[in-house]
N, C-alpha and C positions, 0 to 999 in steps of 0.2 A: 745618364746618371742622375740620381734623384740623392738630393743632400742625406746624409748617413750622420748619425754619431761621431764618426769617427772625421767627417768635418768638422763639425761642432771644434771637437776634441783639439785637432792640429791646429784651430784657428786660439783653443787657448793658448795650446803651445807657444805657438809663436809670439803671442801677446805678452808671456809670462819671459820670455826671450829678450823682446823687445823692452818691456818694462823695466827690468833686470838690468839690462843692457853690458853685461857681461858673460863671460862665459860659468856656466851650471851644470850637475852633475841632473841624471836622469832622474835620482831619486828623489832632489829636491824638485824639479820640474815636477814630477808624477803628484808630490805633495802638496804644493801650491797651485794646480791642475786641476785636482779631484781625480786623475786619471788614472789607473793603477800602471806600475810599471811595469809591468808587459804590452800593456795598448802602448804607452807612453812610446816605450823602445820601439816600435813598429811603426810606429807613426813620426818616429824622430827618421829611421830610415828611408822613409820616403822622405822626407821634408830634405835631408843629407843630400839624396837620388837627384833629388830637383835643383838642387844648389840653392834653397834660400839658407839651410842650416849648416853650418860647419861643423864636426865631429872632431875630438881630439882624444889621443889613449893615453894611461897612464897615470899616476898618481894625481897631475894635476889637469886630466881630463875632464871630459865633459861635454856642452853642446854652446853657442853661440850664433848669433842671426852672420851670417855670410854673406849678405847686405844691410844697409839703412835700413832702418824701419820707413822709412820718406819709399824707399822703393819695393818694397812687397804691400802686394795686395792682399785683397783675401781673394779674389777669384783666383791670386796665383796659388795660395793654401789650398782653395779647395778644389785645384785642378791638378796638383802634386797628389793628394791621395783620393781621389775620386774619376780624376779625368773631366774632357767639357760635362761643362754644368748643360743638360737641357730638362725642362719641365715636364717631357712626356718620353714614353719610352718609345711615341713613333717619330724621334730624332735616330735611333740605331739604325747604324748601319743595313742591319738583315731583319729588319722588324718587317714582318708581313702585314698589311693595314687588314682589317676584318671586314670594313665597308667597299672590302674591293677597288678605290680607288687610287688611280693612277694620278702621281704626281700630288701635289697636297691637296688635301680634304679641309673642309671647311674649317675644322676642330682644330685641323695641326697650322692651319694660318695663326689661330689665336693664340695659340702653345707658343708659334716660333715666335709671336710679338712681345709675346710674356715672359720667354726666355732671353731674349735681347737685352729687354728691362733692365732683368735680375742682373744680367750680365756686365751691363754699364753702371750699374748701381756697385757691384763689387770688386769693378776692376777701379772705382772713384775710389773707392775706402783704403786709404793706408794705413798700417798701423801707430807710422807717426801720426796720423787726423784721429785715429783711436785713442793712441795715446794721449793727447791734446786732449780730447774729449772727454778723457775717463778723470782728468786734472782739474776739471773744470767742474765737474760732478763732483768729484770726493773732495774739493777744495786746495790741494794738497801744492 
């Protein structure tokens, strides 16, 4: 999987979640997101699916984080709607390599070193260290 939009997109979600820190209706999510809400609704459902987001029906429905913000990552965001994060497509499962080579090739050594990276770099990031962060920026 190679980060999509629609990463991007769930990682504001949840920010705008976490921020908030109450429970929000989709259309102010999608408003305070840039997201329209149709992506927003699709992407609340995975986030639902994964159990970081809670759903709730009815008048005074809406979405809320179903954990701390201290405990969602973003590698857990963007493993909810994208699945493993890896840098090249020859992490797939059924990926045929073209160089013919069994077992890894020199290329996908650096892929799998670079994917690790990324990997511990966003499973460190929480949304509370976000949040922290984004307070410290805007003063607030």
């Amino acid at each position: 999987m190679c980060l999509t939009l629609e990463s991007d997109y769930a990682v504001r979600i949840i920010g705008c979640l976490a921020a908030e820190n109450k429970r929000i209706d989709a259309k102010n999510i999608s408003e305070r997101t840039g997201v329209s809400l149709r992506f927003s609704l699709k992407i609340l459902r995975k986030l639902v699916s994964a159990g970081l987001v809670r759903s709730y029906k009815g008048m005074q429905g809406g979405y809320e984080l179903a954990k701390a913000p201290s405990e969602i990552t973003m590698l857990n965001v963007i493993e909810s709607v994208e699945g493993d994060y890896y840098l090249n497509r020859c992490h797939e499962e059924d990926f045929v390599c073209t160089r013919g080579a069994k077992g890894c090739c020199c290329y996908q050594n650096v892929f799998n070193e670079i994917s690790e990276m990324v990997n511990k770099k966003l499973a460190s990031c929480t949304f509370q260290d976000l949040l922290n962060d984004d307070k410290n920026i805007s003063g607030k």
